[in-house]
Steps between C-alpha positions, in 0.01 A plus 500: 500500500442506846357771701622611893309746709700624754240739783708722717801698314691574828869314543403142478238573198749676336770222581230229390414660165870596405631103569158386332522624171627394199498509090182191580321665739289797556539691849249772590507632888219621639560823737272678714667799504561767306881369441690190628784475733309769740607353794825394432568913529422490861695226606815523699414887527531555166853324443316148477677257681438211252716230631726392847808290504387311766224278380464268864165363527442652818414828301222373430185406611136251365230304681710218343849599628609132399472581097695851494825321464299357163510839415795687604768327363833562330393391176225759549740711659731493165220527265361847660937606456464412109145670497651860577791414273316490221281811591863647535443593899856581670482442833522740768603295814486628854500275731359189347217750367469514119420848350580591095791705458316797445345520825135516339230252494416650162819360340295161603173570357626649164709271457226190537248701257799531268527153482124463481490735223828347349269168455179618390313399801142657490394720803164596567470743761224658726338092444353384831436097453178434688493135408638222395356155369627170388345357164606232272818540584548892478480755747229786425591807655220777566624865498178730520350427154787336358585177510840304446548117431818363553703157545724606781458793773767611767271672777754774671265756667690553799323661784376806643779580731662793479332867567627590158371233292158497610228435223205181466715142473250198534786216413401290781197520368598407170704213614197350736292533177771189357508337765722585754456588869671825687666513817400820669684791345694719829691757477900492505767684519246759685495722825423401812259674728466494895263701720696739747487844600840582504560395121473842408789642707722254317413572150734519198773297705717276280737342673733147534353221698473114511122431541325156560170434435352259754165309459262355765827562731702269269782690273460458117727716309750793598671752271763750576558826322308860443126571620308764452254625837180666370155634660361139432760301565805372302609486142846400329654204351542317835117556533422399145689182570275422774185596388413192278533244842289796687233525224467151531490457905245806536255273203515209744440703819847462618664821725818603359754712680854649361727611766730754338874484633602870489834422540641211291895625554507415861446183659231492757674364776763814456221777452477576929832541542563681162246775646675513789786590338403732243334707837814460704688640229345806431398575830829578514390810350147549605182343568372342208151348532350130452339669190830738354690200575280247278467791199914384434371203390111524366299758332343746756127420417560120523680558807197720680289211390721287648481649807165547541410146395720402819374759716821684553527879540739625221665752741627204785879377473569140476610458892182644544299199362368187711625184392170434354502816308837359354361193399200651330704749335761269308225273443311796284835519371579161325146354519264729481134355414258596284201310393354508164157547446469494119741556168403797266294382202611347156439799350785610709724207466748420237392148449266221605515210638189199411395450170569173257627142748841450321401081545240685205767571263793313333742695635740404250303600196229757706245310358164407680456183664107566474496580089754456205633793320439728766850657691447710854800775607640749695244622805230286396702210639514435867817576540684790612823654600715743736618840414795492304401439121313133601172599356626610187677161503231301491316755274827372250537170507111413514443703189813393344404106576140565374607666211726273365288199606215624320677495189610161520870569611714463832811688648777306431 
């Protein structure tokens, strides 16, 4: 009878063990916490967003962007869809997003324990591995004072991203012990922070913009929907979706801007004249200032920050303003700069980026490239994804493809 070791009991561990074992095998996971599944309760605020309809490899992103479409593809894509049929998951959809039915990321954890219960899979929790070696053919696995030999072990640590989920994981250590080299771990999906005094005034903010991140001068990605202005910076999915190019560019000295278009709806080339208008009209009424006149449209903090940032006195009317002032002003409008000095930490971050070269790993089976027998998933991998469920995708089908590869089998 063979013997698997599966470190890490978090999605893709739990995915991995459940797909691993059967009636010839034994499965024991190896969890550092006091339960498994911990962070699957924090993802997608609680709801857990396990899955999105639209599986484009642009979603997602790897020091070797040429092998992701190894990875994400529609027989994997199919296999994750017959995974939550079986741990009897009805889908939730909102707009491409996958959520269970109930609305609760618990309904996802229980319902991989159940299963892991369902097939006697052993769990041993509150069991930090602090080494592993490779002997005649079997892995030895140290745990404190205990030690575990095994044919087969599926290393799914994860990371320590995520404020929540914050406790001693040395799996890139544990990996570099058999073998394999690490990209740097960064952190992703993350905050981004920029140094100005007037961040404070525009705190709490959340509003709709298209925002493009530009690098060295040269434009490398651009997102469009809801931000959220804080008293370091910026936050919210359009951030998160940026930060992994950012974390990057600020490693190799590069200066990244984002210039934030507060107003998507109207095309730049109409925003003068639409103004204009708006004053004209209700000056039919009254005076209405450059600053009452620009509250219609924005938030009144982000609008006094506006203003100031363009050196405009909030109490002037728009025939009031020089030409110049114009200019300024709808620039601050639609492409308003802000230069980022630094993300927040991984501790803050949902995920990482770095960790295992995916030309390391068959990414067919998961297994190493470097060692036989031994399978790599989930944030270990270098490879990571947008907001919208893509983590938790490759969480799936990594631990699926592991776990099914480890016991000899393949999707069909």
């Amino acid at each position: 009878m063979e013997k698997i070791a599966v470190i890490g009991g978090g999605a893709s561990g739990l995915a991995a063990a459940i797909t691993a074992k059967n009636k010839m095998n034994e499965v024991i996971i190896l969890e550092k916490n006091v339960s498994c599944g911990k962070k699957i309760l924090v993802t997608g605020n609680g709801r857990c967003n396990y899955w999105n309809i639209d599986q484009n490899i642009s979603h997602y992103h790897s020091e070797n962007e040429e092998l992701i479409k190894d990875f994400i593809t529609k027989t994997n894509c199919q296999m994750v869809m017959d995974f939550f049929d079986y741990l009897g998951i009805i889908p939730k959809i909102k707009n491409g997003n996958y959520y269970p039915s109930s609305n609760q990321a618990l309904s996802v954890k229980n319902a991989l324990l159940s299963l892991v219960q369902t097939k006697n899979i052993t769990i041993r929790e509150n069991t930090l591995v602090e080494s592993i070696f490779y002997e005649k053919e079997k892995f030895v696995i140290s745990c404190g004072n205990n030690k575990l030999i095994v044919d087969k072990v599926i290393v799914a640590t994860g990371t320590n991203a995520s404020q929540k989920i914050n406790t001693k994981n040395n799996g890139y250590e544990l990996v570099k012990q058999l073998g394999h080299t690490i990209i740097e771990p960064l952190p992703a999906l993350v905050q981004l922070r920029a140094k100005k005094n007037y961040l404070n005034k525009w705190n709490g903010v959340r509003t709709d913009v298209k925002i493009t991140l530009e690098e060295d001068n040269k434009i490398i990605a651009q997102e469009e929907g809801e931000i959220q202005l804080t008293d370091y910076g910026i936050s919210g999915i359009c951030t998160f979706n940026l930060s992994y190019y950012v974390a990057k560019g600020l490693r190799n000295k590069k200066r990244e801007v984002v210039k934030i278009n507060f107003l998507p709806f109207i095309k730049q080339e109409s925003l003068k004249g639409y103004l204009l208008w708006m004053e004209k009209r209700i000056n039919s009424i009254q005076k209405i200032t450059i600053k009452e006149n620009l509250e219609v449209l924005l938030n009144y903090k982000l609008v006094e920050v506006i203003l100031e940032v363009s050196n405009i006195k909030k109490d002037l009317l728009w025939q009031q303003l020089t030409n110049s002032q114009k200019e300024h002003l709808i620039k601050n409008l639609v492409s308003f700069e802000l230069e980022i000095i630094k993300t927040n930490p991984i501790e803050k971050a949902q995920v990482c980026s770095g960790g295992v070269p995916l030309n390391e790993l068959n990414l067919k089976t998961m297994e190493s490239r470097v060692l036989k027998n031994l399978y790599l998933t989930g944030e270990l991998i270098d490879l990571v994804g947008d907001c919208g469920g893509y983590n938790l995708s490759i969480a799936w089908i990594s631990g699926i493809l592991a776990g099914l590869n480890a016991k000899g089998e393949t999707y069909d």
